[in-house]
C-alpha positions as CSV (number, residue, x, y, z in Angstrom):
1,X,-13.2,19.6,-21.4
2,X,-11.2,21.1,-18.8
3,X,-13.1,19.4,-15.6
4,X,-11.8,16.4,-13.8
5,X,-11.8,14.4,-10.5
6,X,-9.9,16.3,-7.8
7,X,-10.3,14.0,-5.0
8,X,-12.2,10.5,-4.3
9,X,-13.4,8.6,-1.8
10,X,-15.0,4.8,-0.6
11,X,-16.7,3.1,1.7
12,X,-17.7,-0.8,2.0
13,X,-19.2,-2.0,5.4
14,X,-17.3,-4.9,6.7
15,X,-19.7,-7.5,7.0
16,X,-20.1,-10.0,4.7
17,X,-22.3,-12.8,4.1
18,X,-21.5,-15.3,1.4
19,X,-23.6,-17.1,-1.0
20,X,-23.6,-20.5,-0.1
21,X,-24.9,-19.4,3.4
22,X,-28.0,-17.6,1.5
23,X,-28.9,-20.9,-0.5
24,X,-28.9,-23.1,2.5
25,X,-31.4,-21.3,4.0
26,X,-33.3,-21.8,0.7
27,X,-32.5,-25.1,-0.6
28,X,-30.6,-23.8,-3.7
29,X,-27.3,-25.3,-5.3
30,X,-24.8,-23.1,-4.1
31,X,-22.8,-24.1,-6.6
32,X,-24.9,-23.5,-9.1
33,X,-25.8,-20.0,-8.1
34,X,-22.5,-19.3,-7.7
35,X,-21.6,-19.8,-11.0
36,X,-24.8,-18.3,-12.7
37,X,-23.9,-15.4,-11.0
38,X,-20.0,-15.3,-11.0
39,X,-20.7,-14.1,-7.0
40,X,-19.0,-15.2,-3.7
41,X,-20.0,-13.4,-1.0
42,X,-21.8,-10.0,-0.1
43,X,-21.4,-6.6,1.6
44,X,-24.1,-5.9,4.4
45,X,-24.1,-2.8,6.1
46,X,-24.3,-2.9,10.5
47,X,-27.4,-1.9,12.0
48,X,-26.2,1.9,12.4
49,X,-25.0,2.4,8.6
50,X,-26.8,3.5,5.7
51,X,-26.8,5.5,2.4
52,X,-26.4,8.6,4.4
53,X,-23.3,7.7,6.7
54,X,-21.7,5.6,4.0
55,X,-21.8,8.7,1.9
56,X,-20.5,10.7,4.6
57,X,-17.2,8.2,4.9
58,X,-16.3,8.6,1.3
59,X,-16.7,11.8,1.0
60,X,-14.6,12.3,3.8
61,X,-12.1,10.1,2.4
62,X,-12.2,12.6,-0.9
63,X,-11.8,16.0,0.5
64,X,-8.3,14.6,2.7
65,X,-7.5,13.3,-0.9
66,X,-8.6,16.9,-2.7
67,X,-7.3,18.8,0.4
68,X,-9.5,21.5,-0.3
69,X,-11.3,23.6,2.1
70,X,-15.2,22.0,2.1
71,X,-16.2,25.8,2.3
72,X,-15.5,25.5,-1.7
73,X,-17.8,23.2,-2.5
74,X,-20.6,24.9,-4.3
75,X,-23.0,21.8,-5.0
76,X,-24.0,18.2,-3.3
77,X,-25.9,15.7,-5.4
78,X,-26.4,12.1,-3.7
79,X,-27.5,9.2,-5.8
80,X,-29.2,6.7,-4.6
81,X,-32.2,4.5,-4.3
82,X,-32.2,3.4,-0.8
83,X,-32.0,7.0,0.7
84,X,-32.5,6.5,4.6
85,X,-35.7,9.2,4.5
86,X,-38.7,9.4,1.5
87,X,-38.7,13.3,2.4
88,X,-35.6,14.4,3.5
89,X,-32.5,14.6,1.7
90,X,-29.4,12.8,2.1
91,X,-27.3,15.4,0.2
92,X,-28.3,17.7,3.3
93,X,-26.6,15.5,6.1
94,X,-23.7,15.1,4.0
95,X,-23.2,18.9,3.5
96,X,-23.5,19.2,7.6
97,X,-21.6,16.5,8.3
98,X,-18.4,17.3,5.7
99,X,-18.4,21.1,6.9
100,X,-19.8,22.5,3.7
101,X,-21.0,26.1,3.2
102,X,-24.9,26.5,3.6
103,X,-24.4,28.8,0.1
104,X,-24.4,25.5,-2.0
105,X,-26.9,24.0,-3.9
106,X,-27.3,20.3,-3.0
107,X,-30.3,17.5,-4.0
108,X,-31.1,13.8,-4.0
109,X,-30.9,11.5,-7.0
110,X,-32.2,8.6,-8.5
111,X,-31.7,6.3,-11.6
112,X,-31.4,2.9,-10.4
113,X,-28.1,2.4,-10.2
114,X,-26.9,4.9,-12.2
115,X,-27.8,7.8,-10.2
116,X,-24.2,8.6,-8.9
117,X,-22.6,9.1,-12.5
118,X,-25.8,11.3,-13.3
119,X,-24.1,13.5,-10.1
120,X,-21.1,13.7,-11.5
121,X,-22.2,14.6,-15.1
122,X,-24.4,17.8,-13.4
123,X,-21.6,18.7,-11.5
124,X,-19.6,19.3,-14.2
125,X,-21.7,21.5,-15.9
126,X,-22.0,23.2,-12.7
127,X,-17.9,23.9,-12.6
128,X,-17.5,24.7,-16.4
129,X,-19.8,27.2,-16.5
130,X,-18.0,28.5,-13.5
131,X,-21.1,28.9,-11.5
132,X,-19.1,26.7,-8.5
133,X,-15.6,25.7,-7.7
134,X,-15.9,22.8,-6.9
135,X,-18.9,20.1,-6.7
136,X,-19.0,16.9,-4.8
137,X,-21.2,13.9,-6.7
138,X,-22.0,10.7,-4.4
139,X,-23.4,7.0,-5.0
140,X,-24.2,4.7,-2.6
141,X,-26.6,1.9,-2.0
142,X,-28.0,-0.7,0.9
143,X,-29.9,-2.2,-1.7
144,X,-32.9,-4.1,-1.1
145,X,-33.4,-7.8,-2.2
146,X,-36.8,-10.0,-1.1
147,X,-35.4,-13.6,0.6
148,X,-35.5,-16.0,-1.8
149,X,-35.1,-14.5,-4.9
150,X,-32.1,-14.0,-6.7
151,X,-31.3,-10.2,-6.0
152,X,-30.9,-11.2,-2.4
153,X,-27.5,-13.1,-3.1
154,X,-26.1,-9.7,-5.0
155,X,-27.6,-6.8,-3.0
156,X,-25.6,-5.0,-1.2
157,X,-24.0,-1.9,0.4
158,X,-21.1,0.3,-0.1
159,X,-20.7,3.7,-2.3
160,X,-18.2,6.1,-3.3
161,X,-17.8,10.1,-4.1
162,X,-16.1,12.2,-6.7
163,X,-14.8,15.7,-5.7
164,X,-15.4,17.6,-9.0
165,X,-13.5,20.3,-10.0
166,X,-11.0,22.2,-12.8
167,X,-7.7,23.1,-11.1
168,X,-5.2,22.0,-13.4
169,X,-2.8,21.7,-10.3
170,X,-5.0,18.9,-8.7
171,X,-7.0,16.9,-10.9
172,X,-6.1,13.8,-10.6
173,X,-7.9,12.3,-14.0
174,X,-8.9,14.7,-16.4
175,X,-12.5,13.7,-18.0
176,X,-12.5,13.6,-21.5
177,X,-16.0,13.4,-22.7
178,X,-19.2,12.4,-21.5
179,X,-22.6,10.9,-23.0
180,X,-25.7,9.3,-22.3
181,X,-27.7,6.6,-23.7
182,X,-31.5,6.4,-22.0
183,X,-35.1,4.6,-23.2
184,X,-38.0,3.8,-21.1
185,X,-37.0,0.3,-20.5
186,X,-39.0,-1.1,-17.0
187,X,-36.7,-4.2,-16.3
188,X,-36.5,-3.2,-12.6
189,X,-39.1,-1.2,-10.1
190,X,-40.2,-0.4,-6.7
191,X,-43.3,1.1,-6.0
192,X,-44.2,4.0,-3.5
193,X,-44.1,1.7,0.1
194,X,-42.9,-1.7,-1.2
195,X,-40.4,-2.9,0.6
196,X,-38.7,-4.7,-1.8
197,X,-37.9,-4.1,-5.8
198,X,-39.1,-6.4,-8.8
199,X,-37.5,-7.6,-11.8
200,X,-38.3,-9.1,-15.4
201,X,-35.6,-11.6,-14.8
202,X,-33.8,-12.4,-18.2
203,X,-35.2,-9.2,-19.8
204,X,-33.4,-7.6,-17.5
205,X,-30.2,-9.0,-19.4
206,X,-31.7,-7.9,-22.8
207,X,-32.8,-5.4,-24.2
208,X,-31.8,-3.6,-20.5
209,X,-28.3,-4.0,-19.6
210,X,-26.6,-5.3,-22.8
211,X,-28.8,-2.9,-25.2
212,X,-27.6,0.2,-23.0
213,X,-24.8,-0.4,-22.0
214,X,-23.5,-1.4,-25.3
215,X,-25.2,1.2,-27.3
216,X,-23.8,4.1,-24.7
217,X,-20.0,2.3,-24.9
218,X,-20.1,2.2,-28.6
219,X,-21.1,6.2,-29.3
220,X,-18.5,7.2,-26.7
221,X,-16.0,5.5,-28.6
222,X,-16.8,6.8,-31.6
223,X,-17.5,10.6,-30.2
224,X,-13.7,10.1,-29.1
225,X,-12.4,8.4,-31.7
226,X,-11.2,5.2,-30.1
227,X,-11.4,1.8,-30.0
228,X,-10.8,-0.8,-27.5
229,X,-7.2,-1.3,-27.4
230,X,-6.7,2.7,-26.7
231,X,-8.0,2.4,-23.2
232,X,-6.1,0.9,-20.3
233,X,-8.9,0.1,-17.9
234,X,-12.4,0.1,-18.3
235,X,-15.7,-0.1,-15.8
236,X,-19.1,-1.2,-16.4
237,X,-21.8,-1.3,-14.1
238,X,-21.7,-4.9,-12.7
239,X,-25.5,-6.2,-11.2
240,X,-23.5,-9.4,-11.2
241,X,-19.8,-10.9,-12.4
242,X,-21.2,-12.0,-15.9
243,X,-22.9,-9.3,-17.0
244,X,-19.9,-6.7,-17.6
245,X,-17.5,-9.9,-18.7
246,X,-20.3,-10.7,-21.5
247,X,-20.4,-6.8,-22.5
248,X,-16.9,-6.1,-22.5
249,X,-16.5,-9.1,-25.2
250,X,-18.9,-8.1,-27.5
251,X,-17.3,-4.5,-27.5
252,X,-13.8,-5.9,-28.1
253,X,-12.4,-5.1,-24.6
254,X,-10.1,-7.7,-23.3
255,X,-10.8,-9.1,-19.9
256,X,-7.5,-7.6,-18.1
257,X,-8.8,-4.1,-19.2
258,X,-12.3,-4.9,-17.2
259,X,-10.6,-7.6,-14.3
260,X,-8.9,-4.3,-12.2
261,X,-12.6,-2.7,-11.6
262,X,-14.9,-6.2,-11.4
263,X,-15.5,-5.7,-7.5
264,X,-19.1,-7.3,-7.6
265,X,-17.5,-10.9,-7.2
266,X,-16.3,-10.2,-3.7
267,X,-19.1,-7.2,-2.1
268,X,-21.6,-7.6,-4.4
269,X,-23.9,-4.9,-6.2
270,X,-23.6,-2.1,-4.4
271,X,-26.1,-0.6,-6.8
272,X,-25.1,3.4,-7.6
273,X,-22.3,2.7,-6.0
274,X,-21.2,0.0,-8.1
275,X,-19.5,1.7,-11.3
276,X,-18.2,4.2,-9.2
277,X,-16.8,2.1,-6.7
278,X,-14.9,0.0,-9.5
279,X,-13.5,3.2,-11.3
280,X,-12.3,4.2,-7.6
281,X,-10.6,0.5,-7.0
282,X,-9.0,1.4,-10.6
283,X,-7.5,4.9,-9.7
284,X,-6.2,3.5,-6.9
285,X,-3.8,1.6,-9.1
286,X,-3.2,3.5,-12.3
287,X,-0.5,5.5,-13.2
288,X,-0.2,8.5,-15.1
289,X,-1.6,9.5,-18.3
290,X,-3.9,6.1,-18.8
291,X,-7.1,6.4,-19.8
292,X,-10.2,4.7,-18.7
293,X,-13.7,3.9,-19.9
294,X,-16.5,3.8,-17.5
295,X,-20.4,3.0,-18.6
296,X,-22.7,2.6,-16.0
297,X,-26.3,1.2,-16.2
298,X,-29.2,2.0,-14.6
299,X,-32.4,0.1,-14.8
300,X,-35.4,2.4,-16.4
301,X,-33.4,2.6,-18.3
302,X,-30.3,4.0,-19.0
303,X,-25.8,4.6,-19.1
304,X,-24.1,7.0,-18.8
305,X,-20.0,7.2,-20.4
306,X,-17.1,8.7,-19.5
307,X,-13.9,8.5,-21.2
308,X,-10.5,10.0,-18.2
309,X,-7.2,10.2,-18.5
310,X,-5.2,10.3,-15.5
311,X,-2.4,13.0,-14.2
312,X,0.4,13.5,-12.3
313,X,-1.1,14.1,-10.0
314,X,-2.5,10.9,-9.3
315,X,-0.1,9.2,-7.8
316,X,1.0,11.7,-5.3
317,X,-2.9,12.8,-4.1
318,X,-3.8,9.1,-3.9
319,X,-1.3,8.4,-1.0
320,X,-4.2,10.9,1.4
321,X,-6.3,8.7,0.2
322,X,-7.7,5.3,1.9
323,X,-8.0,2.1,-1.0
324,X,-10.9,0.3,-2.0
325,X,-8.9,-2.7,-1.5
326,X,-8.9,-2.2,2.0
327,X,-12.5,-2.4,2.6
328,X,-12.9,-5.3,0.3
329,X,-9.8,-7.1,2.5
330,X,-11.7,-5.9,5.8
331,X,-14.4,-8.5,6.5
332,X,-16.4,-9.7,9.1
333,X,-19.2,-12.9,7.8
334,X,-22.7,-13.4,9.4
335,X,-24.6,-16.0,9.4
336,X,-28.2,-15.7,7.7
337,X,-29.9,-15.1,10.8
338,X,-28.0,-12.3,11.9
339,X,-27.8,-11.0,8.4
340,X,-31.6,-10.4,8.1
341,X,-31.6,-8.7,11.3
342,X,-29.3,-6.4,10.1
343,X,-31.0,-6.0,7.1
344,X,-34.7,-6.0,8.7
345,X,-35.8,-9.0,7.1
346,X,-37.0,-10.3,10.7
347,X,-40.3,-8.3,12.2
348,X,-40.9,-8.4,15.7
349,X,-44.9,-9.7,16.2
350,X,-46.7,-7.1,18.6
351,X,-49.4,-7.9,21.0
């Protein structure tokens, strides 16, 4: 292929609560939860922030990175599955927002979680058939976990955006191959009006997450004709710090190829946001002419895999750019009460 990422971009709200705050408020072992999980702390998104103004940030971030004109932009697709309005897009308030043409084609997504990487995968079709320029693919979450259950010490907010394009003088990673991997797998589901998501609990594990990401990982490979030890980073979806540690090791990856990307530890899931934030955090750091593997998951089920090889470009385009290591290092913690204001956990009684 001759597409590739011309220009990226994060965002992660700086508040944070951490777990040992959520299990006092519900009598669970911190400890304990913190080690089932391999989690610290959480991202929570202020009051005024959502999937639409996070969205905006990054992609903001990735045009001064691309430094192209937004008036080349030919297409907008926004993953997500906390989208601030049920009819109304998000990819719509981005376009204003960024300066984009109006003579684009722009929609909403959603997988799950891997909604952002399905973006990416349409825009690319979109550039090599030279029907656009460029096309600008987005995932970001303020996921949604009930108190109590074990979501709510994972769920959280942050996304990032991919600037898609095939200028050989600015891509910044070149994007080898992609594939898919997708069954009808319900492990995870809202319905129309609930305000909060269920889960089969360990079935989500297996045959969900492990089956595809696994199955997806493994065809890439061999549609490339690599193996573990060709790749110097790699990126799986991560719902929680054990998940993508557990699926890297039965695939042969060694943990410092997956360590570089495993952002869940410290903001949580950010949902379809969560592969695509870890592939930005690695970016940030690799040099040219490495290759990475990224899988993500999303729950319905389904991966999608992409095997990049970085430029020269990289370095030099990267220092526009703003580090995913900056958001993670830029914190603010809330307690629990403030925290489910924020998140609108607390209803105020009328009459």
């Amino acid at each position: 292929m001759d597409v590739g990422i011309v220009g990226y971009g994060a965002y992660v709200p700086m508040y944070r609560i951490k777990a040992e705050e959520i299990a006092k408020v519900w009598g669970a072992d911190a400890n304990s939860i913190k080690r089932g999980l391999a989690i610290e702390e959480k991202s929570v998104p202020g009051p005024d922030e959502d999937t639409a103004t996070i969205t905006v940030e990054a992609a903001r971030h990735a045009l001064k990175m691309a430094q192209i004109d937004p008036q080349e932009i030919g297409a907008i697709y926004i993953g997500s599955e906390s989208h601030p309005y049920a009819v109304k897009p998000t990819a719509t308030i981005v376009a204003e927002a960024i300066g984009a043409t109006p003579n684009l084609t722009a929609a909403d997504l959603e997988f799950a979680c891997k909604a952002g990487t399905a973006g990416i995968q349409i825009c690319m079709g979109l550039v090599q058939s030279g029907m656009i320029k460029y096309g600008l693919a987005g995932g970001a979450d303020t996921s949604q976990g009930a108190p109590g259950d074990p979501l709510e010490y994972t769920a959280s907010a942050g996304g990032a955006v991919f600037i898609i394009g095939k200028n050989s003088g600015k891509v910044v990673a070149e994007i080898e191959s992609t594939l898919s991997f997708t069954t009808d797998t319900p492990d995870f589901w809202r319905r129309e009006g609930a305000d909060y998501p269920r889960h089969g609990g360990r079935f989500t594990g297996e045959p969900a997450y492990f089956k595809h990401i696994i199955a997806c990982t493994e065809k890439m490979m061999e549609t490339v004709k690599a193996k573990p030890s060709d790749f110097d980073y790699v990126v799986f979806h991560q719902p929680n710090g054990k998940f993508p540690m557990e699926a890297g090791k039965q695939l042969g990856f060694k943990p410092e190829q997956i360590l570089p990307g495993l952002l869940v530890p410290k903001i949580g899931n950010t949902y379809s946001g969560a592969s695509l934030l870890g592939l930005a955090a690695v970016l940030d750091i690799a040099k040219a002419d490495q290759r990475i593997l990224v899988t993500s998951y999303g729950s319905g089920a389904g991966s999608d895999s992409f095997v990049l090889r970085t430029t020269k470009e990289l370095p030099r385009a990267r220092e526009k750019g703003y580090p995913v290591q900056k958001y993670i290092d830029n914190k603010k913690y809330l307690d629990y009460g403030t925290y489910a204001k924020y998140r609108g956990k607390i209803t105020m009684a009328v009459g």
